[in-house]
N, C-alpha and C positions, 0 to 999 in steps of 0.2 A: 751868703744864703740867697737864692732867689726869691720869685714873688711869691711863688706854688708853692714856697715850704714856709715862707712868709705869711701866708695865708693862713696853713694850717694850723702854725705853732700860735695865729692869734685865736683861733677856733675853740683848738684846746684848751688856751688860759682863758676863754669867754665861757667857755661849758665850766670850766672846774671853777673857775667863780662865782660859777649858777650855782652849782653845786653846793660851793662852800655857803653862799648868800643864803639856800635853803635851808640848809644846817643851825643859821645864827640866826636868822629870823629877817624873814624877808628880802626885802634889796638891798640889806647890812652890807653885802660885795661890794658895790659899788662905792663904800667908803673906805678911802685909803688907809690903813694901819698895817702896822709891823708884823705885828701879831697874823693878820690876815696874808701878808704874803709869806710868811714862812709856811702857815699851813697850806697856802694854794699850792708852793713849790713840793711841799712832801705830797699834797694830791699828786702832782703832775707826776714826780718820783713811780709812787705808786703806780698809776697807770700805766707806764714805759714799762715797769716791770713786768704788770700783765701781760701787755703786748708782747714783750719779749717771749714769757714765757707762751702763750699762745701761737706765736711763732715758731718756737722748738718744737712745740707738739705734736705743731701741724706738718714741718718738718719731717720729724723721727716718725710719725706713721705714714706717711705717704716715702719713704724710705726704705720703709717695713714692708708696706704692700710691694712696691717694686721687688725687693728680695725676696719674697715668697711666690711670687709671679715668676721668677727668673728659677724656683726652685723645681716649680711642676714640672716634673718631665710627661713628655705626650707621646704614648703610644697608637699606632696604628695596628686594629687585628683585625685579621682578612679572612673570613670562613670560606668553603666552599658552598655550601649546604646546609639543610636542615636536616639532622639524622642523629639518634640518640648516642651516639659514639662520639662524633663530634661536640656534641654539648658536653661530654662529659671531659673532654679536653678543653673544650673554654672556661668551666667553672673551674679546672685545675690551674688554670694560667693565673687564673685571676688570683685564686689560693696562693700560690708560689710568690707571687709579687708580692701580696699583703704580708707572707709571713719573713721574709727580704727587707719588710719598711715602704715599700711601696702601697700606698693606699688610695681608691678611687674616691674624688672628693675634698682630697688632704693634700698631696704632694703628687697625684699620677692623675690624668688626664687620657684616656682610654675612646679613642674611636673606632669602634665597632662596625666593620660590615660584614653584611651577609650574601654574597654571588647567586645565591638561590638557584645556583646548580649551571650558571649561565657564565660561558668566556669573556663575551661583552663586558659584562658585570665587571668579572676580575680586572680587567684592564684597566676599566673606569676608576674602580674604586685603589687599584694602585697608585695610578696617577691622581688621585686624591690626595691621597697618603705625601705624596711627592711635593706636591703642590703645597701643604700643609706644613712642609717641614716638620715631619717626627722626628722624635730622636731616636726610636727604633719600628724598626714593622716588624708584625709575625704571621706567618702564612699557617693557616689550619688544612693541611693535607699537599700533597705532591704538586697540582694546577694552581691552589693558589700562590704558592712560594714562588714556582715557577713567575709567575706573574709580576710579584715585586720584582726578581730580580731583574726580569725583564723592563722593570720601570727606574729602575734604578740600581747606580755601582757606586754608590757613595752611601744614602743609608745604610746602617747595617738592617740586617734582617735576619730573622732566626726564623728557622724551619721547622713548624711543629708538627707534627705524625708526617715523614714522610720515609716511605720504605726506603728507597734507594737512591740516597741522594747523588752519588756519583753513576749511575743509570740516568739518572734525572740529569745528569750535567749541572748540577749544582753546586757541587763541592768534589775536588780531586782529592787535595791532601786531606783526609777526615780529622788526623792529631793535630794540624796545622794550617786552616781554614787558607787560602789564599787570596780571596774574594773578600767580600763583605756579609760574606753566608756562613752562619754554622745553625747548630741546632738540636735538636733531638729526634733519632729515627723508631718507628715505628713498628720495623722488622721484628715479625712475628719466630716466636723459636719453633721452626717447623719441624725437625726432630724429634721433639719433647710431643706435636700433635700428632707426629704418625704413631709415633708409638703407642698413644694414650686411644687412636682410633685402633688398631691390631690389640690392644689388651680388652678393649671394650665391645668390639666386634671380627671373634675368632673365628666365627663361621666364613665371613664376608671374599665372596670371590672378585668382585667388582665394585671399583672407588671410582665414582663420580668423581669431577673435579667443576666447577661453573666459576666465571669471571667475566667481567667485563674488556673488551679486548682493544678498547679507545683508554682502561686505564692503564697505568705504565707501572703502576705500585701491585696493581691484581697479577698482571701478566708476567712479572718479575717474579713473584712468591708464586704462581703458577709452575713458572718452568724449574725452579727449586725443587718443589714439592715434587715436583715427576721426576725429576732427577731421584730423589731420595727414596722415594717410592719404589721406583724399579730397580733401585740397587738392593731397595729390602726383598724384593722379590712379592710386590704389589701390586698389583692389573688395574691400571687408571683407565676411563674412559675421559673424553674434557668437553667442554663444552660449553661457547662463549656465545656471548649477548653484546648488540650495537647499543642498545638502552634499556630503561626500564621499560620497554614499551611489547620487547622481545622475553622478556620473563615468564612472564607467563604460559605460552608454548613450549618455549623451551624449556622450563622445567619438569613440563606434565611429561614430555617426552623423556628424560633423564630419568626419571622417578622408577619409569615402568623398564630398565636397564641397565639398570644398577644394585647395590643392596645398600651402600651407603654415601652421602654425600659431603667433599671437603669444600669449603669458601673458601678464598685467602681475603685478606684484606680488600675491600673492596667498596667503593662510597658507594654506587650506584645501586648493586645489590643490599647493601646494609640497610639503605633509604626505603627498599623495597622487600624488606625480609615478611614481611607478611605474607604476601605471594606464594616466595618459596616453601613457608612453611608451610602454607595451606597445601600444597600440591604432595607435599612430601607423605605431609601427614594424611591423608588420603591413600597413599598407597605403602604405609608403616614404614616410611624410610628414613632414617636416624640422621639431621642434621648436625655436621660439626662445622663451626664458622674459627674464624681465627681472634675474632673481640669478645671479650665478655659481655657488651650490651647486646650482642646478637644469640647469645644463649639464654639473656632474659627474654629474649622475642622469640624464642621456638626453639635455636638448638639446645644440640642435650649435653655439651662440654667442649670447655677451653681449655688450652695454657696458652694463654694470650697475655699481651700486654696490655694494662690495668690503665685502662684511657684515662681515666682521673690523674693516676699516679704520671702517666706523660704529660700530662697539662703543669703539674706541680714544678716538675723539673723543669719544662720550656719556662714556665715564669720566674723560677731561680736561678734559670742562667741569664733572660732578659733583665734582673735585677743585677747582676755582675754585670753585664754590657751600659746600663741606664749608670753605673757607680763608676761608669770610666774602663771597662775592661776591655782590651784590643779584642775586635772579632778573632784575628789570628794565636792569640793566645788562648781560645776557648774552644777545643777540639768537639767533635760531634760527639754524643752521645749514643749509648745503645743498649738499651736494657736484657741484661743478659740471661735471665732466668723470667718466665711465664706464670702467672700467677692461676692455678687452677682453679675451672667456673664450673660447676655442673647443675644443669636443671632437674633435679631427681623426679618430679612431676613429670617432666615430658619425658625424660628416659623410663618412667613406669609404664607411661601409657603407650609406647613403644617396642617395652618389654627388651629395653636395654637393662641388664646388671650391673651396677655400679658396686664395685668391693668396695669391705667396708676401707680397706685400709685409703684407699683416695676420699671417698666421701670425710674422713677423718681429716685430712691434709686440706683437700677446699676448707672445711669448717676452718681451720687452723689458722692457713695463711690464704686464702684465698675467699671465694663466695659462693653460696649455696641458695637457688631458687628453690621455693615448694609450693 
């Protein structure tokens, strides 16, 4: 035994002497008996025990904290934008994780950014994400996805609303991700809208078409929709915008040369659907967009896909990816069928007829503005 444990062990037997001395009255310690050192030896007993156990304790929860520290997984989520569509996919994401087991606060760790409409931005906040070591990223539209992957080929990363991701050069095999990308796409059923525009407006000689022509996801469901259009035997006029800055003109002019107007997906106009409506609605012309938040903003009906309901799915598939599931075994997503949106208000004031048998189907499966 050295002097330092030598030391200590006299310290101990001086204190549990005091101790015991105090107990029997006075400086009674100090006087040698049998009796006294058997009970100083069960003190000292005793206390070794505490120690011990105070030891385990402090042990097993600093043990605990380390494995629950090691449990959080940390997501990185990348928006493009502020725009009511877009929120409605972040709050989905967020839903889909929680109802997976994933919980912000409990076991998920969640950093949020917002690009505020800006590439700089993206890239930054990519290489944040990088820098951070997630354990997964999710991009909120076609620029920002693009962006992670661009910052990285080892993260996985899931793709949330993005129309076309092999357009995008994001993913080739869609059932068999090759990359570190899969996802959920956004791809509106444009079919199910032309139709729903020709039952709604039978007079209409001329379909507007407006997109932003710097987006890759607008001009994609752009050249669709003309394709499909002129096969149904439909007169498109088109009409594209460098920014929100171009909206305004450009719509006044469309308005007064057309009879009805198609959106496709499109961040830049959705951000700026206010415009359009005012312009439309000024000279009675019947909005149809391809999101249901953009029929609560002025158009008069969708079968669009249910931006909530894609936020749910991107965060149930990020809950398979965050529980160990190879990107490559988690094939892209594509929601097959459009949920019907109709604003009966603004199709009144417009003096659109909505049968009853659709208004019965929005009420049903779908959503009804009034």
């Amino acid at each position: 035994m050295n002097k330092r444990l030598l030391r200590l062990h006299g310290l101990i037997n001086f204190h549990a002497g005091y101790f015991y001395g105090q107990a029997h009255g006075g400086l009674s310690f100090f006087i040698p008996n049998f009796k006294g050192v058997l009970d100083m030896k069960r003190m000292l007993g005793f206390i070794a025990v505490i120690v011990i156990f105070l030891g385990y304790a402090f042990f097993t929860e600093t043990n605990s904290q380390v494995t629950q520290k090691g449990q959080v997984k940390e997501v990185g989520l990348l928006q493009l934008m502020d725009q009511p569509a877009l929120k409605q996919i972040q709050k989905g994401i967020y839903a889909g994780l929680e109802e997976s087991g994933y919980k912000v606060g409990k076991n998920l760790k969640v950093d949020y950014q917002n690009a505020q409409g800006n590439q700089s931005n993206l890239k930054t906040m990519s290489e944040k994400f990088v820098n951070e070591n997630v354990d997964l990223a999710i991009g909120i539209t076609t620029p920002a996805s693009i962006s992670l992957a661009n910052a990285t080929s080892s993260t996985p990363i899931l793709m949330g609303a993005v129309t076309d991701p092999k357009g995008a050069e994001l993913v080739q095999n869609l059932n068999q991700p090759e990359k570190n990308i899969t996802g959920v796409s956004d791809q509106a059923p444009l079919e199910e809208q032309l139709g729903l525009i020709k039952e709604l407006m039978p007079k209409m000689k001329t379909l507007g078409i407006i997109y932003t022509s710097s987006d890759n996801s607008a001009v994609t469901q752009y050249k669709k929709f003309k394709k499909l259009a002129d096969a149904a035997g439909v007169k498109t006029k088109a009409y594209s915008i460098s920014n929100s800055n171009d909206l305004n003109q450009v719509s006044q002019t469309m308005v007064q040369e057309v009879d009805a107007v198609f959106v496709p997906t499109d961040n830049t106009i959705a951000g700026a659907m206010s415009t359009l409506i005012k312009n439309a609605d000024a000279a009675k012309v019947p909005v149809f967009p391809t999101v249901d938040s953009m029929v609560k903003d002025g158009g008069v009906a969708t079968y669009s896909v249910n931006q909530y309901k894609l936020g749910v799915l991107t965060g149930q598939m990020a809950a398979k990816i965050l529980k160990g599931q190879k990107v490559k075994n988690t094939p892209v997503e594509f929601i097959k069928h459009g949920d019907l949106t109709i604003n009966t208000k603004q199709a009144a004031e417009l003096g659109v007829k909505i049968p009853a048998k659709l208004l019965a189907e929005a009420e049903k499966n779908g959503e009804v503005f009034k």
